[in-house]
C-alpha positions in Angstrom: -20.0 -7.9 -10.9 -22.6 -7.7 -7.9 -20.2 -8.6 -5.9 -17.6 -6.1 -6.9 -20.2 -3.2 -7.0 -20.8 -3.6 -3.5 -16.9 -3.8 -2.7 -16.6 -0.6 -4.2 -19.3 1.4 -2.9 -18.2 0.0 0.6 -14.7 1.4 0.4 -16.8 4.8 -0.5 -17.3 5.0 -4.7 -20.5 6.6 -5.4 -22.9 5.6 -8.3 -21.3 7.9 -10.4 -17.9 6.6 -9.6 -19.8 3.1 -10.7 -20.1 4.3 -13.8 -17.0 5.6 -14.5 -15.6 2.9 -13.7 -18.3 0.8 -16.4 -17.2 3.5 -18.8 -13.2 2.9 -18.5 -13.6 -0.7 -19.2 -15.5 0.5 -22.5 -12.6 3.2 -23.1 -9.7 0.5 -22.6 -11.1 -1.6 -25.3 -9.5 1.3 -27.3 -6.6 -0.4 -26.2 -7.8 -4.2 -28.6 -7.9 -1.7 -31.5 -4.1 -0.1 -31.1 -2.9 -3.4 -30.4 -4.5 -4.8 -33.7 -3.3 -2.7 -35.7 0.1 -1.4 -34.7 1.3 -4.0 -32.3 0.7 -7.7 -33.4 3.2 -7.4 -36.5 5.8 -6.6 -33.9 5.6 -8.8 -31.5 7.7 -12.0 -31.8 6.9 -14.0 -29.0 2.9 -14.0 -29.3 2.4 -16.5 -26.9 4.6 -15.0 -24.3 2.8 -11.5 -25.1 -0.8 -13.5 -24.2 0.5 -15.1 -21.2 1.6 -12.3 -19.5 -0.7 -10.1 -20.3 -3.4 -12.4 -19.6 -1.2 -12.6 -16.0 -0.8 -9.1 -15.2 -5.0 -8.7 -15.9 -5.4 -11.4 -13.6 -2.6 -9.8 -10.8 -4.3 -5.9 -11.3 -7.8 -7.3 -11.1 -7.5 -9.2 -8.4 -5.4 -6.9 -6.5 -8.8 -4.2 -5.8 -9.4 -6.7 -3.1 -6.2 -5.3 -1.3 -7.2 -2.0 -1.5 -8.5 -1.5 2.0 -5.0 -2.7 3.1 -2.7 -0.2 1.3 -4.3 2.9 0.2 -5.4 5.3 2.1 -8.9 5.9 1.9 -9.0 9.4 0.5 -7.6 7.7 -2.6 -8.6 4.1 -2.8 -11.7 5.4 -5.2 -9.0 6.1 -7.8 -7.0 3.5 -7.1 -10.2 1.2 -7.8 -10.2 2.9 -10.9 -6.5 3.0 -11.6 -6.6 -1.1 -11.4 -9.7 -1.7 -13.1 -8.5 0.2 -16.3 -4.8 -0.9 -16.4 -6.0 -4.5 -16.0 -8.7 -4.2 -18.6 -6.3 -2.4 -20.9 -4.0 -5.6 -20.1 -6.7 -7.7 -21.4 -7.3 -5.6 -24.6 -4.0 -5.6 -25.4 -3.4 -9.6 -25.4 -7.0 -10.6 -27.0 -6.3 -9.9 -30.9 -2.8 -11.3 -30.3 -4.7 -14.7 -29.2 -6.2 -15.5 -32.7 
């Protein structure tokens, strides 16, 4: 998380940009309770579902460190943000599925 932190505020996030991006972490857990409740019952292939979810968290996380390579930097801020909360919703999405 350190390490990240400093990554971001590098490529130019502020503190405040810090925590937003803290707080869309919190928000995409939203994400675990939709899934729950509307989504598990439909999915046939559950393990499938986890796997590549559980992928594409892994892909969008990983990817911030790219960043600096293909985004311009008047928008790399949001694109920090942009990954962050897409992976994390990822994530969300496959953990009740899991049990």
């Amino acid at each position: 998380m350190a390490v990240f932190v400093g990554f971001a505020l590098w490529l130019g996030a502020s503190e405040s940009n810090i925590a937003h991006f803290m707080s869309v972490g919190s928000f995409s857990s939203l994400a675990q309770l939709l899934s729950s409740s509307l989504l598990i019952s439909r999915i046939k292939r559950k393990k499938a579902f986890v796997v590549w979810t559980g992928c594409l968290f892994v892909l969008l996380r990983f990817s911030v460190v790219l960043i600096p390579l293909v985004v311009a930097p008047s928008l790399r801020v949001p694109a920090i943000a942009l990954l962050v909360g897409v992976g994390l919703g990822c994530w969300h999405l496959g953990a009740p599925v899991n049990t």
